[in-house]
N, C-alpha and C positions, 0 to 999 in steps of 0.2 A: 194736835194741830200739825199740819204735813208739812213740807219744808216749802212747798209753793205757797202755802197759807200765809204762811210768816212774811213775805217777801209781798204780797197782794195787801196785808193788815199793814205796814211800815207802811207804802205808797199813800195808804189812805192821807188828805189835809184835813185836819181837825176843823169840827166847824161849830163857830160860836154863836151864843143865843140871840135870836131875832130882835128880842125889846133890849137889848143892849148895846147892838153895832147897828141897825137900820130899823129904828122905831118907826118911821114913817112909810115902810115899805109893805105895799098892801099882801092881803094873803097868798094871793094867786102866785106873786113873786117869789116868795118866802118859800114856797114847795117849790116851788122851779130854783131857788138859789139853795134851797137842799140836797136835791138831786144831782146838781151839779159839783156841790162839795163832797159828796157819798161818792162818787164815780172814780175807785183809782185811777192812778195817772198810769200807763203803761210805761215798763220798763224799757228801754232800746233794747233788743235781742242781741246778743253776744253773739260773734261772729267766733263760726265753728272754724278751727285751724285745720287749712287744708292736708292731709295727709298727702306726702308721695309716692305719685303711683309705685308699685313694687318692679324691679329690674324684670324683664322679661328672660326667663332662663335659657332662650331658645330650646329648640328640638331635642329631645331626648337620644343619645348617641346610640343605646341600644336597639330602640325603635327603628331609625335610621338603617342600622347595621340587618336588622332583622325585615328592612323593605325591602334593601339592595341585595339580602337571601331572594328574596321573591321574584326580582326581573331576570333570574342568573337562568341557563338553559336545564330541562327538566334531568336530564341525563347527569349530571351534578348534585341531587336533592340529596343523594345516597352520604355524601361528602357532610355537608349542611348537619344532616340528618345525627353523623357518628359524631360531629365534632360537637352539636348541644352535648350530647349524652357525656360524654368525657374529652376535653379537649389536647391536643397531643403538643408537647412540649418540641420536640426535635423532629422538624417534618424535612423530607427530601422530597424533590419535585424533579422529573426529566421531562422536558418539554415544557416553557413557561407560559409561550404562546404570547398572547396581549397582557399579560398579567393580571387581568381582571377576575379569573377564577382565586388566585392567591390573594390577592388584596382584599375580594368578600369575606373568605376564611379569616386572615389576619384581621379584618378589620373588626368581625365581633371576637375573636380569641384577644385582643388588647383591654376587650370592654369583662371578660372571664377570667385572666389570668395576667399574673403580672408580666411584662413584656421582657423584663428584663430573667425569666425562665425561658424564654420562646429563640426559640434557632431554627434558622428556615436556609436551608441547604437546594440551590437551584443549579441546572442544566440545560443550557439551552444556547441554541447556535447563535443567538442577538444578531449583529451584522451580516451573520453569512449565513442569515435562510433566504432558501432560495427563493422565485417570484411563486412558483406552484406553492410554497406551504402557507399557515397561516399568515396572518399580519403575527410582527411579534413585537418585542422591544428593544430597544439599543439595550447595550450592557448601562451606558450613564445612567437610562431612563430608568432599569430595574434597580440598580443605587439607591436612586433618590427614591422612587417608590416605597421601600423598605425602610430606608432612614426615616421618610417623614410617618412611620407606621411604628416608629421606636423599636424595630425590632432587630437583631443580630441576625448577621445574613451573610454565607460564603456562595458567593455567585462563580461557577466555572464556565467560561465562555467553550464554545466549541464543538465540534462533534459529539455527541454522546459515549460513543464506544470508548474513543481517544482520553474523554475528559473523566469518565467516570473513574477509571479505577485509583487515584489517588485519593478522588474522595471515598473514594470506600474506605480504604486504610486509613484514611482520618476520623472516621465513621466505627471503623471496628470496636473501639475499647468501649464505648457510651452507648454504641449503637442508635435506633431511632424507631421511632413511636409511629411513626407513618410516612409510607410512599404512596407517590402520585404518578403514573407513568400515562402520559402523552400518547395516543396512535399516533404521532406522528413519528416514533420510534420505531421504524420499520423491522417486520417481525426476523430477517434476517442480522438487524444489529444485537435486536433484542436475543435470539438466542443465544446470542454470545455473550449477555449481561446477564445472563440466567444464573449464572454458577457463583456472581459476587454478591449479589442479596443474601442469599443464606447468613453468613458472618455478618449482617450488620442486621438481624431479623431481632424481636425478643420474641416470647409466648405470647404478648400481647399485643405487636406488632399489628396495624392498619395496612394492609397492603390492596390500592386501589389499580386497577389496570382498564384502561381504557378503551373500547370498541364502538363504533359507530356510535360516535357522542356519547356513549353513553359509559360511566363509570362502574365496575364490576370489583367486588370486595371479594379478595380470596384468602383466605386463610393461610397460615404460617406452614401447613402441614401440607398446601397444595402448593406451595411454593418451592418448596422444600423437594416435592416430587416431578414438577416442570425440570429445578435445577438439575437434580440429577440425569432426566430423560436428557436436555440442552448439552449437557457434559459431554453425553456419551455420542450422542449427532457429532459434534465439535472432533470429535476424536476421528471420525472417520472420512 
């Protein structure tokens, strides 16, 4: 007997013999007052406890991180592209522009790696670019961008040429895993910054250089051979 049976066989009312409680009740009755004592009585159905619904987890951040890859301009994919593969801990940037190329990077490298490995070293004129260059950002506005991103950030406002070489020398003993350099670093400043990358290069250095939007990966050992050529211009 199943566990519903048992609970159907309780419900049933016992029903007592005809010539003893309604002698005078004709037959017809007496099968109709059968039928009706045979008939369990239904139980009330138990009200099922509502469960609550489950928290909605929002949007997956990495998903997120990895659509905001997709609306960025194609000349950048290169960028995207190295930093799945192995993401780089100590990145310098000349030329920050809107910040929005930095903050796509940062914002899946926070979802990859712990933030608090991540050093993001910026260059860029913030208040004094001029109307001809990009839109770019207050120095306040690159601040907070980077704060709310948890990431450790030494921002030098200013000229490129002017601002760079201290952070070099802060750069030399650690060195750094990837540069980003801006066309808007005009090729005349740049050959003059040719000669400080070397010292802050490793073997496995990212070194990206920028031309008509579009980002160009050169190797440590072509860089190495710009400087030198750049040195010798310089001297003449």
């Amino acid at each position: 007997m199943g566990f519903f049976d048992f609970w159907r066989k309780k419900d049933v009312q016992p029903t007592a013999s005809v010539e003893e409680q309604i002698p005078a009740t004709p037959a017809a009755d007496v099968d109709a007052s059968r039928k009706k004592a045979a008939k369990p009585t239904k139980k009330p159905a138990s009200k099922k406890r509502e469960s609550k619904p489950k928290a909605d987890p929002g949007p997956d951040p990495l998903q997120l991180a990895v659509d905001k890859i997709a609306t960025r301009p194609e000349g950048e994919y290169i960028l995207y592209d190295q930093a799945a593969n192995h993401f780089p801990r100590r990145i310098l940037e000349l030329g920050i522009d809107d910040g929005e190329r930095i903050k796509t990077l940062l914002q899946f490298g926070v979802l990859v790696v712990d933030p608090s490995e991540l050093l993001y070293v910026g260059l860029d004129w913030f208040e004094d670019r001029k109307p001809q260059q990009r839109p770019g950002l207050t120095y306040s506005q690159a601040t907070k961008m980077l704060a709310d991103l948890g990431v450790k950030s030494k921002l030098q406002p200013g000229d490129p040429l002017t601002s760079f070489l201290p952070i070099a020398n802060s750069l030399t003993a650690k060195k750094v895993d990837w540069i980003m350099i801006s066309s808007e670093i005009r090729p005349k400043v740049m050959r003059q910054l040719w000669s400080l990358f070397p010292r802050i290069l490793k073997p496995e250095t990212r070194f990206f250089l920028e031309k008509n939007g579009e980002y160009r990966l050169i190797s440590p050992e072509e860089v190495e051979r710009i400087a030198r050529k750049a040195e010798i211009l310089n001297r003449q």
